[in-house]
C-alpha positions in Angstrom: 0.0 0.0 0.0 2.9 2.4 0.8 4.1 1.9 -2.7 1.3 2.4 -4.4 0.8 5.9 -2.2 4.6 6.4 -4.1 3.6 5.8 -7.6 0.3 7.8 -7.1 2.8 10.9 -6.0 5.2 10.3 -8.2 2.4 10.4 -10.9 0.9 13.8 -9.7 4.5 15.5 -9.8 4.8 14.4 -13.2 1.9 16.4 -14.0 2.5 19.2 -11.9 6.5 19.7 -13.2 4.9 19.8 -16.9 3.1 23.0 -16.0 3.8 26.6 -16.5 3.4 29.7 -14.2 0.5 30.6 -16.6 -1.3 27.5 -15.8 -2.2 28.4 -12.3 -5.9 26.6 -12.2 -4.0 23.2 -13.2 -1.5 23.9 -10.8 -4.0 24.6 -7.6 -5.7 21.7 -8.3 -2.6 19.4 -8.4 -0.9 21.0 -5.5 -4.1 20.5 -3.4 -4.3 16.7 -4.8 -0.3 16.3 -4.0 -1.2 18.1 -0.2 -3.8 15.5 0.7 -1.8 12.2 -0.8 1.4 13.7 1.2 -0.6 14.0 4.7 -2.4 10.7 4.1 0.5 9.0 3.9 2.7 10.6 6.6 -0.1 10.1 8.9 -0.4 6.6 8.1 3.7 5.6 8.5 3.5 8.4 11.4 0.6 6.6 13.7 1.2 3.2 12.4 4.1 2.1 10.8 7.3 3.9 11.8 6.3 3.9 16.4 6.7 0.2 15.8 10.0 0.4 13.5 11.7 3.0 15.7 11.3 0.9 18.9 13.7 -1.7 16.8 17.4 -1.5 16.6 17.1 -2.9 13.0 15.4 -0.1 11.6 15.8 2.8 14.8 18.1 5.3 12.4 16.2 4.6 9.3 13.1 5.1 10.8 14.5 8.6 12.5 15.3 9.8 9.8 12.2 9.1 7.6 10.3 11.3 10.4 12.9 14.2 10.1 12.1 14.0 5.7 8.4 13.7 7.1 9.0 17.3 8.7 10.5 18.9 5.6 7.8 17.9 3.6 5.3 19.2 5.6 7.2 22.6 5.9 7.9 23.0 2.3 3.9 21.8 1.5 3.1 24.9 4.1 5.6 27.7 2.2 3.8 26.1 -1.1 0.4 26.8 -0.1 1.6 30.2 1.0 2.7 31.1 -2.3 0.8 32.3 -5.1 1.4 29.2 -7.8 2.2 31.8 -10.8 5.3 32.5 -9.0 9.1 31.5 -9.5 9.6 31.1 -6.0 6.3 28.2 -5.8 8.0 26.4 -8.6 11.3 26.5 -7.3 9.9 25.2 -3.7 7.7 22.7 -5.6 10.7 20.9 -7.3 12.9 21.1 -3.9 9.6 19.2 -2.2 9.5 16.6 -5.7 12.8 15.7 -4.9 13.2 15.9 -1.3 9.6 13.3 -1.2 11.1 10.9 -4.1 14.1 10.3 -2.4 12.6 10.1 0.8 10.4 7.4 -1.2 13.1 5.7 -2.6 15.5 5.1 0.4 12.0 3.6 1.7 11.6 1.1 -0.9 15.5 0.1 -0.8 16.4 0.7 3.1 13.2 1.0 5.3 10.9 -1.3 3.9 13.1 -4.2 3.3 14.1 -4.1 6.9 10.9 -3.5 8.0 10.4 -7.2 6.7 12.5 -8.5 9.2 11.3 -6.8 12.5 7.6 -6.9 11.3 5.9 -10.7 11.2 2.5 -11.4 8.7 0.0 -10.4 10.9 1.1 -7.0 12.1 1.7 -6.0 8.1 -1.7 -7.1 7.7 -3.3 -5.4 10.6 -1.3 -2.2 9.9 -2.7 -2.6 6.4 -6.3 -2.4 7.6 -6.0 0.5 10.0 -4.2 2.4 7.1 -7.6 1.6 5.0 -9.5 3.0 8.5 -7.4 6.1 8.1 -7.3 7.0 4.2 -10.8 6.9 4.2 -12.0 9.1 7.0 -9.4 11.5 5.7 -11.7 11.0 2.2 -9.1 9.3 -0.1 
């Protein structure tokens, strides 16, 4: 599920990076898509994944440091909505937040998750899985 919440992302800042300052309706409505996907998913690894990762010494650092690229992206989603989307400055911040988020994603998918694996048995994954579900949908996604 935490993949797929990558790809989905990754897809929406592929169409947000092939915009111009002129196309600011396009852009609102992207940025306000990218927004809700971004705090979905934090909250989800915040509340249910990463409090039982950083409580193991396999996956303590990763898991500290995934909250710390957490807390960037939420700042830099803040000084985006601040920002008038016509702007320089908005698509400067936008492509610091693209690739701030798909690296964060990608050390996830190489680092995080596959240690995850180990400290993590079937059932918890699967539980985890169904309180995310819970989650995403009161939040309307």
């Amino acid at each position: 599920m935490l993949k797929e919440d990558h790809k989905k992302v990754k897809g929406l800042f592929r169409k947000v990076e092939s915009t111009t300052e002129r196309a600011s309706k396009t852009r609102t409505d992207l940025f306000q898509k990218i927004k809700t996907e971004l705090e979905a998913h934090t909250k989800v690894e915040e509340t249910l994944f990463y409090p039982r990762l950083e409580t193991a010494e396999e996956t303590r650092k990763l898991t500290l440091e995934a909250y710390e690229e957490h807390k960037l992206a939420k700042d830099l989603l803040a000084e985006i909505g601040a920002l008038p989307v016509e702007s320089e400055t908005w698509t400067a911040k936008m492509k610091v937040l693209i690739e701030n988020v798909e690296h964060h994603a990608e050390e996830e998918e190489s680092d995080l998750f596959p240690a995850a694996k180990k400290v993590l048995d079937g059932d918890e994954t699967e539980e985890m899985a169904n309180q995310a579900t819970t989650v995403k949908r009161d939040m309307g996604l």
